[in-house]
VOPAGU-2260 file (C-alpha; in pm, 1 decimal, decimal comma):
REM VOPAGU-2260
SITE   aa  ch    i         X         Y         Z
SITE  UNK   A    0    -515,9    1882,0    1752,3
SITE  UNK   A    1    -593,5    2123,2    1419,5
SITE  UNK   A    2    -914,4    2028,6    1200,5
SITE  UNK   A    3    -908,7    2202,5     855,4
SITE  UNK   A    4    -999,2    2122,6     477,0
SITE  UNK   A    5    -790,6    2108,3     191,2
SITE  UNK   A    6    -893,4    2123,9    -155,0
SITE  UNK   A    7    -725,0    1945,7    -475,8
SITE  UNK   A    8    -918,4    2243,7    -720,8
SITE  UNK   A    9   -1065,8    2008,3    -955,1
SITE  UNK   A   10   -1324,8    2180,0   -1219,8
SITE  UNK   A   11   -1587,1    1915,7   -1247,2
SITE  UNK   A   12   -1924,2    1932,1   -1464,1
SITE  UNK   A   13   -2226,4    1951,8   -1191,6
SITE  UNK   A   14   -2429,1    1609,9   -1324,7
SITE  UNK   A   15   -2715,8    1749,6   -1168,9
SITE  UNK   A   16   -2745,3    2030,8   -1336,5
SITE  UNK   A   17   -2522,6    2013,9   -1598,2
SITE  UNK   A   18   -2327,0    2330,8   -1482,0
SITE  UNK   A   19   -1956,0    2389,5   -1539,4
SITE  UNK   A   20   -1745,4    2618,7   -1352,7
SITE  UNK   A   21   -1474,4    2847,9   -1508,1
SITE  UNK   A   22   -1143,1    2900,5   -1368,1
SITE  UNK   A   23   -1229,6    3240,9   -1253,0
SITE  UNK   A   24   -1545,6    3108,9   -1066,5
SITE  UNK   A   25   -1364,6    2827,1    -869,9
SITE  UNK   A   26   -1059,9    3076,6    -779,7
SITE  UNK   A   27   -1348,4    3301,9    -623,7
SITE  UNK   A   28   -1519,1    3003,3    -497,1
SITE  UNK   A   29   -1194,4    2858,2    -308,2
SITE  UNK   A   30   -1089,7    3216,5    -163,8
SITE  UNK   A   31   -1494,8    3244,3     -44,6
SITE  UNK   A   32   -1436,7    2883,3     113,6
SITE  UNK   A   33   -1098,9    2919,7     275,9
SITE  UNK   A   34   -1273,4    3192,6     484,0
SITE  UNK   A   35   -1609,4    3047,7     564,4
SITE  UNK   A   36   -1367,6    2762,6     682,3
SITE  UNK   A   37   -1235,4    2985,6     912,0
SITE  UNK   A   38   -1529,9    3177,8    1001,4
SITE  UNK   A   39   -1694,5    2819,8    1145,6
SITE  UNK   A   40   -1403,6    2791,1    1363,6
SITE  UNK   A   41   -1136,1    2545,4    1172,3
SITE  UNK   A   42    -777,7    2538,4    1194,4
SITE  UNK   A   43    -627,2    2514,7     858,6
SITE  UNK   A   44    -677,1    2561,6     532,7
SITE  UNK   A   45    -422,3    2339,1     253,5
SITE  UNK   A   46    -473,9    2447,9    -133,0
SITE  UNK   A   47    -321,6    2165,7    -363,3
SITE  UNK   A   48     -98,9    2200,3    -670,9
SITE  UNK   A   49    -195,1    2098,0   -1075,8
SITE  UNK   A   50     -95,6    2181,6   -1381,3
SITE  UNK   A   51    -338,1    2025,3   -1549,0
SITE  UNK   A   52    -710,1    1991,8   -1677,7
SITE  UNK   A   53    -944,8    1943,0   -1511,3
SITE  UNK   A   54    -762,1    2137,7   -1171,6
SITE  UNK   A   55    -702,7    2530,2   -1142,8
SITE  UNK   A   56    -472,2    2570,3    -886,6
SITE  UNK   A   57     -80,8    2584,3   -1013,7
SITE  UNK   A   58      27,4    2849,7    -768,7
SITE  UNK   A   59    -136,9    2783,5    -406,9
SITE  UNK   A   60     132,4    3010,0    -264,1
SITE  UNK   A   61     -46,3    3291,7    -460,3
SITE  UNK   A   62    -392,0    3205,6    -334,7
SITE  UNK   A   63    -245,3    3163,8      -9,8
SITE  UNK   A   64    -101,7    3513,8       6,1
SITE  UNK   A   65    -379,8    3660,4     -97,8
SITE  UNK   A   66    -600,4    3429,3     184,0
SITE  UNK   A   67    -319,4    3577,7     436,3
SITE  UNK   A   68    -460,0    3949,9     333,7
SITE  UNK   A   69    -839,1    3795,2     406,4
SITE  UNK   A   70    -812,1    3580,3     711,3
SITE  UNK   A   71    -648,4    3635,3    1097,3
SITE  UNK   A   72    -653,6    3295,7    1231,6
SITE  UNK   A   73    -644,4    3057,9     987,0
SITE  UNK   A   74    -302,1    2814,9     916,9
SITE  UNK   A   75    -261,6    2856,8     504,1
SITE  UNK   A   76    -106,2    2535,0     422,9
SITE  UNK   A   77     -73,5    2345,7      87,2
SITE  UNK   A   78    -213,2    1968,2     -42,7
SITE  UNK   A   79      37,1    1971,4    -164,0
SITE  UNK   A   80     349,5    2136,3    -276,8
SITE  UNK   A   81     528,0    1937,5    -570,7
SITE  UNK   A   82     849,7    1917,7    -474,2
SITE  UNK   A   83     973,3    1720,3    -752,5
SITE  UNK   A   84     902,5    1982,4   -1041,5
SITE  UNK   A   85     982,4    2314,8    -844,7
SITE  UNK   A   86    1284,1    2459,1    -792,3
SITE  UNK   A   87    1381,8    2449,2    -419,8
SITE  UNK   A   88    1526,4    2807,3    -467,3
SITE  UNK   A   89    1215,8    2927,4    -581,3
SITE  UNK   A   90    1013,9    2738,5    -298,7
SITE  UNK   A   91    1259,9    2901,1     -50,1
SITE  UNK   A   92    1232,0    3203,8    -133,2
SITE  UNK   A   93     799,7    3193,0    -187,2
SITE  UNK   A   94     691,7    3045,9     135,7
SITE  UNK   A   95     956,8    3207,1     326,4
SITE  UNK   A   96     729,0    3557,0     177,7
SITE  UNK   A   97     437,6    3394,2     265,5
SITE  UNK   A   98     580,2    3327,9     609,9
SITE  UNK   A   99     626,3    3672,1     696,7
SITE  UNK   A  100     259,5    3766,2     500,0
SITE  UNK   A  101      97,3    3549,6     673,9
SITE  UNK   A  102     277,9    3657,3     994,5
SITE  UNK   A  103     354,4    3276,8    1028,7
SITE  UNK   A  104      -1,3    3178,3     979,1
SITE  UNK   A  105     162,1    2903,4     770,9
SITE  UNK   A  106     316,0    2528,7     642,1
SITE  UNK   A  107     346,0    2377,8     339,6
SITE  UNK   A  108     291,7    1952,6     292,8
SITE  UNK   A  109     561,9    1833,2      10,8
SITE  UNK   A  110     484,7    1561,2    -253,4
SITE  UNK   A  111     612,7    1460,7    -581,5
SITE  UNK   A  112     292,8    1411,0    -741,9
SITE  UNK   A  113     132,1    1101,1    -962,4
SITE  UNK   A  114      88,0    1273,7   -1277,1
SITE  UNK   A  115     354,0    1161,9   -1524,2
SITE  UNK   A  116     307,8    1439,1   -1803,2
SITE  UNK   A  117     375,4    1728,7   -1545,9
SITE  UNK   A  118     737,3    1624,1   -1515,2
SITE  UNK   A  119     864,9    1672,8   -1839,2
SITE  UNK   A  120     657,1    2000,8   -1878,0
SITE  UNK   A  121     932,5    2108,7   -1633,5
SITE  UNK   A  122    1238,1    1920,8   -1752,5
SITE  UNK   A  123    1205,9    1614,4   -1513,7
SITE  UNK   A  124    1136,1    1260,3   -1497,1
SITE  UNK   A  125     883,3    1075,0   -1319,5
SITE  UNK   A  126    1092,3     798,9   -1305,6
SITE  UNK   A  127    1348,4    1006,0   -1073,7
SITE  UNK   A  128    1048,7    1113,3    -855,9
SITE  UNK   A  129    1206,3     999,2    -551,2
SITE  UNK   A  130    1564,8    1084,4    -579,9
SITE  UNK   A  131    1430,1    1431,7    -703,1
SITE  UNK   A  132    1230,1    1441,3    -409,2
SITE  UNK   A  133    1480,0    1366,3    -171,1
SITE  UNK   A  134    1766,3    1583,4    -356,2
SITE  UNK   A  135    1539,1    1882,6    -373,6
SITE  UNK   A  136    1414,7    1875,0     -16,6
SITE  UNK   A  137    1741,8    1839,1     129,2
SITE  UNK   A  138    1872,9    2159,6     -70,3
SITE  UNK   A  139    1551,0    2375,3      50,0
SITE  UNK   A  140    1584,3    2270,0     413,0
SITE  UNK   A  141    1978,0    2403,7     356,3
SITE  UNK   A  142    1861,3    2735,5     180,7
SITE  UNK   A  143    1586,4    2797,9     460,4
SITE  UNK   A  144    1891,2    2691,6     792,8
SITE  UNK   A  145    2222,6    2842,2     582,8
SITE  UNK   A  146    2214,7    3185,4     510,0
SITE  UNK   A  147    2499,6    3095,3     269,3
SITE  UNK   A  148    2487,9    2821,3      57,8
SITE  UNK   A  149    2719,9    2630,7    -130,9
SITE  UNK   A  150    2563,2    2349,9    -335,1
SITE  UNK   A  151    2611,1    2099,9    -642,9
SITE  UNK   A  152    2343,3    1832,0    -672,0
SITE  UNK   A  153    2191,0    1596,6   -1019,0
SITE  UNK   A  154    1913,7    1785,7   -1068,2
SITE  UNK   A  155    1977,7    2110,9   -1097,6
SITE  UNK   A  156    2225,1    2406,5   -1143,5
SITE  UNK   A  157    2511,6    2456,1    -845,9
SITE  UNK   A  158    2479,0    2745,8    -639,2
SITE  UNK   A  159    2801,4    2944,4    -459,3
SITE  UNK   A  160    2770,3    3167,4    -196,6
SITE  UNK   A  161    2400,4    3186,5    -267,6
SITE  UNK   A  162    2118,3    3358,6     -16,4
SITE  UNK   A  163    1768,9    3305,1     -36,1
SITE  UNK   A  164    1588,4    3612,4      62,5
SITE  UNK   A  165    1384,9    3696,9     260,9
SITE  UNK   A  166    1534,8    3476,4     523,1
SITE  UNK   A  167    1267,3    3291,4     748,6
SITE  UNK   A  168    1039,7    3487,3     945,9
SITE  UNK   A  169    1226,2    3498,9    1346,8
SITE  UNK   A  170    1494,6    3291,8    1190,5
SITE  UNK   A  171    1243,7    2971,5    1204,5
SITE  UNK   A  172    1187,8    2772,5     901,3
SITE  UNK   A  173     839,6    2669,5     801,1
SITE  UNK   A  174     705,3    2394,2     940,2
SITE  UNK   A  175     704,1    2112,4     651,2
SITE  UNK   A  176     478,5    1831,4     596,9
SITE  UNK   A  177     540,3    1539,6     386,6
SITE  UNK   A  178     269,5    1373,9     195,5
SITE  UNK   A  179     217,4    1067,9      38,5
SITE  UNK   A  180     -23,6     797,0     -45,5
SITE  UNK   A  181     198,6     491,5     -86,5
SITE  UNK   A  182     596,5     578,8    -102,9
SITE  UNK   A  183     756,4     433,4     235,5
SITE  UNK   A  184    1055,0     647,8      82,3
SITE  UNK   A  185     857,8     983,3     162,4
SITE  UNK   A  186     762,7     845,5     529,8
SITE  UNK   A  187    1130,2     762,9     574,9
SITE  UNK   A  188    1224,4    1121,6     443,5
SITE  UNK   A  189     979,0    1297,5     719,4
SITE  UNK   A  190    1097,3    1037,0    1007,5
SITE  UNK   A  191    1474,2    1116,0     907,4
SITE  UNK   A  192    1463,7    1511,7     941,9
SITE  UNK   A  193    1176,0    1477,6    1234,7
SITE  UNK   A  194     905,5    1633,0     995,8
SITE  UNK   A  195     544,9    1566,9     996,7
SITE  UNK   A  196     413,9    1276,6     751,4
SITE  UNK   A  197      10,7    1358,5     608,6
SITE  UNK   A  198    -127,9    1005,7     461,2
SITE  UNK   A  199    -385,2    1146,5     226,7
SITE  UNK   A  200    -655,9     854,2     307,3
SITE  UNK   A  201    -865,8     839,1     113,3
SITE  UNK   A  202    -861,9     584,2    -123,9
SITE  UNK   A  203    -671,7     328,6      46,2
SITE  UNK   A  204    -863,4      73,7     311,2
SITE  UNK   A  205    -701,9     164,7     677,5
SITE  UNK   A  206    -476,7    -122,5     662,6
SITE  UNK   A  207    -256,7      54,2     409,3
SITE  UNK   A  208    -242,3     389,3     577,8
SITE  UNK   A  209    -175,4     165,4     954,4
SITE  UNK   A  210     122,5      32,7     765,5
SITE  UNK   A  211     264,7     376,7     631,9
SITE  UNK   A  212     174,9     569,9     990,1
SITE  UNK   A  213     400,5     270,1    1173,3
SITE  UNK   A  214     628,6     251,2     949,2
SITE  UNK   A  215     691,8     653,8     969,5
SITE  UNK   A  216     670,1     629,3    1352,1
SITE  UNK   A  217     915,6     332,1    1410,4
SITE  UNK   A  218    1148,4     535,6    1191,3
SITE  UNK   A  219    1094,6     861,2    1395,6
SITE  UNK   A  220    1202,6     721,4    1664,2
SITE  UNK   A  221    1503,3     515,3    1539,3
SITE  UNK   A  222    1664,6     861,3    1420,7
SITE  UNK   A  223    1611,6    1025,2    1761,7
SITE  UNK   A  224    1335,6    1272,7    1766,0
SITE  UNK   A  225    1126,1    1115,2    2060,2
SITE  UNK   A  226     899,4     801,0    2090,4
SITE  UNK   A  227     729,1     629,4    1856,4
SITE  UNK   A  228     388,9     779,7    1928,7
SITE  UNK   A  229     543,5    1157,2    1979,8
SITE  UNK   A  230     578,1    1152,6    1601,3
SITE  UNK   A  231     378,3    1446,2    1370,0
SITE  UNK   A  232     134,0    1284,8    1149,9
SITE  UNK   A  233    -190,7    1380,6     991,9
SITE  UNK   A  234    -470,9    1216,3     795,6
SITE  UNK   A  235    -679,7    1316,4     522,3
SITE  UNK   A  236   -1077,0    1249,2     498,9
SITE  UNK   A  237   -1367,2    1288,2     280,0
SITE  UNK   A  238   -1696,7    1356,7     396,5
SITE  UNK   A  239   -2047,7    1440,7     304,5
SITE  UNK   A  240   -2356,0    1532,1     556,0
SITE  UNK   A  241   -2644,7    1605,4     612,7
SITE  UNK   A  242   -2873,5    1625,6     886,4
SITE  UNK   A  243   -2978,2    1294,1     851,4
SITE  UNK   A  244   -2840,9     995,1     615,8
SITE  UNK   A  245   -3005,7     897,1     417,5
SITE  UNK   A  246   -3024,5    1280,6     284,6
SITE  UNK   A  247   -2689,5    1249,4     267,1
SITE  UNK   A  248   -2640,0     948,3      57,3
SITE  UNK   A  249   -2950,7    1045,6    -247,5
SITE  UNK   A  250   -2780,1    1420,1    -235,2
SITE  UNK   A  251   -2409,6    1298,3    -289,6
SITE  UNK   A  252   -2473,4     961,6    -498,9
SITE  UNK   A  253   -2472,9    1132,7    -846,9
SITE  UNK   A  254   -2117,7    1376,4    -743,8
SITE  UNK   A  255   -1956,0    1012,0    -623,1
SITE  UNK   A  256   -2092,6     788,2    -958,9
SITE  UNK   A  257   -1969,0    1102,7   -1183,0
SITE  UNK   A  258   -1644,7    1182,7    -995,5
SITE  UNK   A  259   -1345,3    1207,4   -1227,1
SITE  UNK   A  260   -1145,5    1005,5    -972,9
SITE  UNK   A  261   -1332,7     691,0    -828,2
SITE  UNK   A  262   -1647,6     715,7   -1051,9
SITE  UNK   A  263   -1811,9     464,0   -1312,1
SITE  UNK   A  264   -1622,2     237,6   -1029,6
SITE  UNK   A  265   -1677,9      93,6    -701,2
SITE  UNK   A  266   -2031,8     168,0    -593,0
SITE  UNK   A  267   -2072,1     443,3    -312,0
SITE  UNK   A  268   -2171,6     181,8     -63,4
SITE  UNK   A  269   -1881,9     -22,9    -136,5
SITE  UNK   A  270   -1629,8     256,4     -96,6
SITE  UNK   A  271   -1751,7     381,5     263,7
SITE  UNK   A  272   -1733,3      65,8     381,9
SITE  UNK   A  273   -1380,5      31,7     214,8
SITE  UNK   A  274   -1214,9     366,5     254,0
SITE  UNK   A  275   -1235,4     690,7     461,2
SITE  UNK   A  276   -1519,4     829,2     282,9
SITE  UNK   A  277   -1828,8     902,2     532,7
SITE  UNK   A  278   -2138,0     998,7     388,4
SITE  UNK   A  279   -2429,5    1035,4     635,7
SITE  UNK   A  280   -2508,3    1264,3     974,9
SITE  UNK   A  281   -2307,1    1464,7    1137,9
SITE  UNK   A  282   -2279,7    1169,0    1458,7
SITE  UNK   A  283   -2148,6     890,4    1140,1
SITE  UNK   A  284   -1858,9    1145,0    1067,0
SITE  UNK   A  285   -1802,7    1218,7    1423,9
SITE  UNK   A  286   -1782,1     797,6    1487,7
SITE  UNK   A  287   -1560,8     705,0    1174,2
SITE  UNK   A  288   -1326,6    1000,6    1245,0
SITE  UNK   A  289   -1267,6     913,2    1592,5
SITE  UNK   A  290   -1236,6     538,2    1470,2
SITE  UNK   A  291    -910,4     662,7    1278,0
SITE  UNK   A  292    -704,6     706,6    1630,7
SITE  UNK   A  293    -789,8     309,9    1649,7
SITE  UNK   A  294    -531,3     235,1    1363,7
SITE  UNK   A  295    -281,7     560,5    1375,5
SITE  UNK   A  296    -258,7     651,0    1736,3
SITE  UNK   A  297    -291,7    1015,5    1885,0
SITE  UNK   A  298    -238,1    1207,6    1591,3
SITE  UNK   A  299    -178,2    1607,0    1559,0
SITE  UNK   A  300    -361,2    1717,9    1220,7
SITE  UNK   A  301    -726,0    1600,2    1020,5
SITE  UNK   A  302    -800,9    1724,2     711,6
SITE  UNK   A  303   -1149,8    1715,7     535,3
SITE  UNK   A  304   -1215,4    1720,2     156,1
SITE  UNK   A  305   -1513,3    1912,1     121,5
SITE  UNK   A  306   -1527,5    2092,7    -243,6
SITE  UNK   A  307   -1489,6    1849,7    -545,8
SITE  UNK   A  308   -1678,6    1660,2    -787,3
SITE  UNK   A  309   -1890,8    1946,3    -895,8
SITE  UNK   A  310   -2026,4    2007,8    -592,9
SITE  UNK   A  311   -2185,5    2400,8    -596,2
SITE  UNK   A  312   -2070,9    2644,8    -365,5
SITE  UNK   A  313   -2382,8    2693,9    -151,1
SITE  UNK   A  314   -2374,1    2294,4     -53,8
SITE  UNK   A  315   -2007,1    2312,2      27,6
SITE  UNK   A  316   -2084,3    2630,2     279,9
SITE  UNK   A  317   -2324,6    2411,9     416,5
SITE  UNK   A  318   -2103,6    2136,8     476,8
SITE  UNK   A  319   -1873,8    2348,1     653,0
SITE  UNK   A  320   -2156,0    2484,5     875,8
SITE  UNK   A  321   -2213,1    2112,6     983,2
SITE  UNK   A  322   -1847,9    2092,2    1025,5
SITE  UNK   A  323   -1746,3    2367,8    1248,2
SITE  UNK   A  324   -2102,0    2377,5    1430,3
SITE  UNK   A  325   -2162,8    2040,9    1491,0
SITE  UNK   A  326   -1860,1    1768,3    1418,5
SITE  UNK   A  327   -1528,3    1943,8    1524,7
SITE  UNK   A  328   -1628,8    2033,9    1820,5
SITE  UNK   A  329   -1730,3    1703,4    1950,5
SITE  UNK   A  330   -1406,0    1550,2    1768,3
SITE  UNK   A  331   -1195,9    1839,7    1971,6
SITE  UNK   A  332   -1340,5    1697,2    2318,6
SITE  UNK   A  333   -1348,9    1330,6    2187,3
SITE  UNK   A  334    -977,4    1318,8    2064,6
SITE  UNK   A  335    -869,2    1508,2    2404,9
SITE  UNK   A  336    -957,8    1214,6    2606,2
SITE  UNK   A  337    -712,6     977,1    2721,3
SITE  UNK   A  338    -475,1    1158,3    2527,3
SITE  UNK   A  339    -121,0    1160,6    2709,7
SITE  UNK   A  340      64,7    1467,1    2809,6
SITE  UNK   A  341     331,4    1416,6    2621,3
SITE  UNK   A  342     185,1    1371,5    2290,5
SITE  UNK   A  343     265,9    1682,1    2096,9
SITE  UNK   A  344      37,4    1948,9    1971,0
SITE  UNK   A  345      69,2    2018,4    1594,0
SITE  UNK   A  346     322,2    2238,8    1539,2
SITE  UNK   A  347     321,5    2613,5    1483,6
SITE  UNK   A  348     513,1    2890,3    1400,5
SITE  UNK   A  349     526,3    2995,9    1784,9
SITE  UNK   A  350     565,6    2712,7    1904,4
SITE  UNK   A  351     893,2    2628,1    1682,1
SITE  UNK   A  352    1020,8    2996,1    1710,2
SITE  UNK   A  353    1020,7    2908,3    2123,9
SITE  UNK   A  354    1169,7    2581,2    2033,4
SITE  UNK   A  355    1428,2    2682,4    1834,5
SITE  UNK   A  356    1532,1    2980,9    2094,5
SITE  UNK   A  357    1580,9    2751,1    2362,1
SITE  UNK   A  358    1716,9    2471,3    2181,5
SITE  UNK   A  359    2111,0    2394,1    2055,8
SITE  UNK   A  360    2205,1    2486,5    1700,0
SITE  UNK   A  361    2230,0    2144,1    1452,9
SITE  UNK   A  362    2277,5    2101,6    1121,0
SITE  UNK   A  363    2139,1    1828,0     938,7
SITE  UNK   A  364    2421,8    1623,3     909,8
SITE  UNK   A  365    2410,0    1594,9    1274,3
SITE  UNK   A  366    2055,8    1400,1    1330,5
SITE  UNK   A  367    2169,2    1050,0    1316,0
C-alpha cells in the first residue's frame, strides 16, 4: 500500500498572522515539501491543477519534472490532471517526458474539474464535462498504445498518421488514475479500461464515497479485470496533529473557520465527526484512517492533505515529521493484516513494464 500527500496549491491569507504568500514563495514552499515528504519516508507525492485565484499550480507536470531532478524515490503524481481542458496530444506527449525524467517515478490522476469559468478560458464547456472527459481520455490512452494514430472525435481537431513522441518509457504507458468526488460516469470510465479510481474524501460523509468505491468495484469486475475487491482504488484525507489533541484542535481551529473552502460553515467539530477530516494525535489519525478499510475494502493508495488554508511552512514540515515518524508506519503494519494475497499492490512502473512483457497484446476495443 503507498501513503503520500497531495496538495491543491491554494494561496491562502495566514489569519493568525495576517501573512500572505506570493506565488514564488508557495512554488518554493511545495518543491521544499514534496521532498521533506520523501525524506520522512512517504510514497507519493500528487501536485493538483488551477487556473485560477487563489491556487498557483497550472502546470504540475513542470513542478513535477523539476521534483524528478530533486528526489530518487518518490512517485510524482498529480491531484489532478484536468482532462477536460487539455489537449490529450499535449498530455501524451508531457507525461510520457516526465516518464522517462522521472525514470518512471510517475502517474498522473485525471479529472474534469468543478470550476465552470476554466472551461471556456480554453474553448470548452462545462456542460460537456463528461463527454469531454470520456472523448479525451480515450484518444490519450490511443496516442500512448498506437504509435500511429488515426483519429476524428467532437472536441477537437482530427489527427492522420500522427505520433506522439517520445513514446512511453519501456513501451509501458503511465499508470492513470481517475478522480472524482461525485460522477459515477468517471468510476465507470476507470472500471471500463481497468484503471485506478481516487475518491477525493474529503468533504463527503463515508456513505457517499462507500457508494462510489462499490459502484467502481462491481463495475471492475463486470468488464473482466479480476474480482470485485482486486480493483485499484485510493482515498484522499485531511489531517492535522499534534502530539496531543487538544493542541491540535486550538492550533488548527482558526486555518478550518477561515478556509476558503468549508469555512464561515460547518463548525470544526461538526465536520470531523461528518467527514474524513482528523484533527487530534497521531493514534486519532492512525484509528480513523484504518476505519476507512471498514467502508472501501483493502485499498492500494492514501493520500493526505497537509499544506492549505494558510498554513506556514514550518507547521506543515512538522506535520509530515508526525506523519512519516509516527502514523505511516503503524498504518503500513495495520493495513497489512488480514490483507489477502491476492489483493494487488498499487501499481508501478515496474511492475506494469513486467506485466505488460509477459502479457498478450489488446487493444481497447477488445476489453469487453
Amino acid at each position: 500500500m503507498q501513503f503520500g500527500i497531495f496538495s491543491v496549491g491554494d494561496i491562502t491569507t495566514d489569519p493568525t498572522t495576517g501573512h500572505t504568500p506570493t506565488d514564488a514563495s508557495r512554488l518554493q514552499d511545495i518543491l521544499t515539501i514534496a521532498q521533506h515528504a520523501e525524506a520522512v519516508g512517504l510514497d507519493v507525492f500528487a501536485m493538483g491543477e488551477h487556473h485560477n485565484p487563489p491556487f498557483f499550480p497550472s502546470s504540475p507536470v513542470a513542478i513535477n519534472s523539476f521534483l524528478a531532478a530533486r528526489t530518487e524515490r518518490i512517485i510524482l503524481s498529480t491531484a489532478t490532471t484536468l482532462i477536460t481542458t487539455n489537449d490529450p496530444v499535449r498530455l501524451a506527449e508531457d507525461y510520457a517526458t516526465l516518464q522517462h525524467l522521472s525514470g518512471g517515478r510517475m502517474d498522473l490522476t485525471l479529472g474534469r474539474g468543478n470550476t465552470g469559468p476554466v472551461y471556456p478560458w480554453f474553448g470548452e464547456d462545462i456542460r460537456q464535462g463528461i463527454p469531454l472527459a470520456l472523448e479525451k481520455y480515450a484518444l490519450l490512452r490511443r496516442l500512448w498504445r498506437e504509435d500511429v494514430v488515426d483519429w476524428e472525435g467532437e472536441f477537437r481537431t482530427p489527427l492522420q498518421g500522427f505520433t506522439a513522441t517520445p513514446r512511453p518509457l519501456d513501451g509501458t504507458p503511465p499508470f492513470v488514475w481517475h478522480g472524482s468526488i461525485r460522477s459515477p460516469e468517471i468510476a465507470e470510465q476507470a472500471a471500463f479500461y481497468g484503471d485506478g479510481f481516487f475518491s477525493n474524501h474529503i468533504f463527503w460523509p463515508a456513505s457517499h464515497t462507500q457508494k462510489m468505491v462499490a459502484f467502481y468495484r462491481q463495475r471492475f469486475e463486470h468488464y473482466g479485470h479480476g474480482r470485485a475487491d482486486q480493483a485499484i482504488v485510493g482515498l484522499g484525507g485531511q489531517v492535522f496533529m499534534r502530539k496531543n489533541s487538544q493542541d491540535a484542535v486550538r492550533e488548527f481551529r482558526p486555518y478550518f473557520d477561515n478556509a476558503p473552502v468549508y469555512g464561515h460553515g460547518p463548525s470544526l467539530e461538526d465536520f470531523t465527526s461528518q467527514t474524513p477530516l482528523t484533527v487530534g494525535s497521531p493514534q486519532e489519525v492512525i484509528d480513523k484512517t484504518l476505519g476507512f478499510r471498514n467502508y472501501v475494502g483493502d485499498y492500494q493508495r492514501q493520500l493526505f492533505l497537509m499544506d492549505h488554508a494558510g498554513l506556514p511552512l514550518k507547521t506543515v514540515l512538522e506535520q509530515l515529521d508526525l506523519l512519516g515518524e509516527e502514523v505511516v508506519p503503524v498504518l503500513r503494519r495495520e493495513f497489512a493484516k488480514g490483507r489477502a494475497a491476492d489483493i494487488p499492490d498499487a501499481p508501478t512502473h515496474r511492475s506494469l513494464a513486467a506485466a505488460s512483457a509477459s502479457a498478450p497484446v489488446l487493444v481497447d476495443s477488445e476489453v469487453k
